[in-house]
Structure formats: structure tokens, C-alpha cells
C-alpha positions in Angstrom: 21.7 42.5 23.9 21.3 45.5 25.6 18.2 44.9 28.1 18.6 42.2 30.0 15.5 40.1 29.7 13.8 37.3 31.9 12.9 34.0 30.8 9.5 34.9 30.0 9.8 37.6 28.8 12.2 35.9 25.6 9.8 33.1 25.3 7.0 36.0 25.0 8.7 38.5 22.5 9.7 35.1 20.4 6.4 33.7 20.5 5.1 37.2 19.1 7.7 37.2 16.8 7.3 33.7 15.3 3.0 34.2 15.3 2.8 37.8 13.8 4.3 37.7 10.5 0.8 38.7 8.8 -0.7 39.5 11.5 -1.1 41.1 15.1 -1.7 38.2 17.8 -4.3 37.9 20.0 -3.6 38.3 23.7 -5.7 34.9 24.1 -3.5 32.9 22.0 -0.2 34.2 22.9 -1.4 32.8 26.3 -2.4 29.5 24.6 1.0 29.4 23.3 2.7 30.2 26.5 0.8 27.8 28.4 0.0 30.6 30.8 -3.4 32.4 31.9 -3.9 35.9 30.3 -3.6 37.9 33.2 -0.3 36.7 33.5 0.7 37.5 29.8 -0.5 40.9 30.7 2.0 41.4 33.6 4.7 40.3 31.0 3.4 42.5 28.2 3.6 45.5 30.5 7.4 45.1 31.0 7.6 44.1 27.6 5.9 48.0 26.8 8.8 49.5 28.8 11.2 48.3 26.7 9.4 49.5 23.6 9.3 45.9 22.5 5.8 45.6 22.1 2.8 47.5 21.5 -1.2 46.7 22.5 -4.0 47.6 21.1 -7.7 46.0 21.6 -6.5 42.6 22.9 -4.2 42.5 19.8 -0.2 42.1 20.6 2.6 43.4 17.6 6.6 43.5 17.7 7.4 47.6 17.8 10.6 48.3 15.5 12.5 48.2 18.8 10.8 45.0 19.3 11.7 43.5 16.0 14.9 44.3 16.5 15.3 41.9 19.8 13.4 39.3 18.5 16.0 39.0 15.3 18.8 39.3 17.6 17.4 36.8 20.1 16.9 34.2 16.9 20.6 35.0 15.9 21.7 33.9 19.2 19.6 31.0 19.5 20.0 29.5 16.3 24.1 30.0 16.5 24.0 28.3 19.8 22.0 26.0 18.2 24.3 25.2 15.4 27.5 25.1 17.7 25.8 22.5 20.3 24.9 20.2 16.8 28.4 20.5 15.8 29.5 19.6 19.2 27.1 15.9 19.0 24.4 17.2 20.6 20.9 16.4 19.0 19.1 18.9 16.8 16.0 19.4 19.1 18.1 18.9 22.8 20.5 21.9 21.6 17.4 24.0 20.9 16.1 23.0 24.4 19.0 23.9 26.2 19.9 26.5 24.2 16.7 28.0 25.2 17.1 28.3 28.5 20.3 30.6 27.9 20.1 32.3 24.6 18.2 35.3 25.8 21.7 36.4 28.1 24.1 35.9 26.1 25.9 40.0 25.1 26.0 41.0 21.5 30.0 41.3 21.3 30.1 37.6 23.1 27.5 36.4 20.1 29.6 38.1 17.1 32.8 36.9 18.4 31.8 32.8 18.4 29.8 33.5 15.1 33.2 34.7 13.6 35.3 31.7 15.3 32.7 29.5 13.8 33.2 30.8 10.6 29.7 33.2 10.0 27.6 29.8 9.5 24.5 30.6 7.6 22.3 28.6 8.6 21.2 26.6 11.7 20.5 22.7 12.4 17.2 23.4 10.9 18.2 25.0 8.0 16.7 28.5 9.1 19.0 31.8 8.4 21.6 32.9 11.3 22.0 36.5 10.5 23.9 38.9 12.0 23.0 42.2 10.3 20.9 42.6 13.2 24.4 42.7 15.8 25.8 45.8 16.6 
């Protein structure tokens, strides 16, 4: 991953991602589902613009194509984290929990590499797609 993101700002571009499929979200609800006031969505919206992740437009949020991109890659690292922390014993919903807090730093190279010495699994703990035609 190229830009280095915060915290926030993964849990922001994911909760666009996972709540704009059909359609653009509202800045309101993208703060309900952050459990964070507006203004401060705003503040991480506006770095989120610098990167060319995301675009605003009349207190509607969407992905750009640079912003697609991350989000994909940030799933493909979560959900092969995911599926290596089940394999390891750890519960299905503790590895996505911790595997949360770290997902968003891991390096693309650093990603590929345990996806291949895992074997390219397909699928993660709860059976959504690990893809990696999104890694450079």
C-alpha cells in the first residue's frame, strides 16, 4: 500500500467502501457508522480527498477509482490476515478484531508474499473472496 494511512482513515475508506455499493453515502451516516460527530468525518474526508480516495459532493461521500482501488487492497489484506489468524486457532471474529487494528500497514510485497506461502487461499473465515488482482 502505497500511502500510509491512519486508523481512521481505513476504518473511513472501508466503511465507504462496504456502504456504497449502489449508492453514494451520506456524510450523516458514515458518521453514524463511525460512531463519530460529522465535523469530525469531515476532517478525515479532507485527507482522504488528498489522496484521491474519495470524492464529495452535496453531503454525499463515493470511493474515486483511486479510492476503489485501496479499499480492495485494504480487504485483501484484512481478510488474508484474517484467514491466517483462524488457521492459527484464533476465533473467526477476535482475528477480524485484531486484524483490524493492523491491516491498513501492512506493504503490498509483505501481503503477496504470505498470500503465496499460504497457498493463494480464496476465501476468508467468512467465506468472502481474498483477491489479489488488486496487488501490485
Amino acid at each position: 500500500m502505497d500511502t500510509l494511512l491512519t486508523k481512521r482513515e481505513r476504518d473511513c475508506l472501508i466503511a465507504i467502501g462496504d456502504n456504497s455499493a449502489e449508492f453514494p453515502i451520506r456524510l450523516v451516516d458514515l458518521s453514524r457508522i463511525m460512531h463519530i460527530k460529522p465535523p469530525s468525518a469531515i476532517e478525515i474526508l479532507k485527507k482522504l480527498e488528498k489522496y484521491n480516495f474519495v470524492a464529495r459532493k452535496d453531503g454525499m461521500v463515493v470511493l474515486t477509482a483511486d479510492g476503489m482501488e485501496e479499499y480492495h487492497k485494504l480487504l485483501t489484506s484484512h481478510r488474508l490476515f484474517e484467514t491466517l489468524f483462524v488457521r492459527m486457532g484464533i476465533d473467526e471474529e477476535k482475528a477480524c478484531e485484531e486484524v483490524s487494528s493492523f491491516d491498513f500497514m501492512m506493504e503490498e510485497k509483505t501481503v503477496m508474499d504470505i498470500m503465496a506461502g499460504m497457498g493463494m487461499p480464496k476465501v476468508c473465515p467468512h467465506g468472502k473472496p481474498i483477491s489479489d488482482e488488486n496487488m501490485h
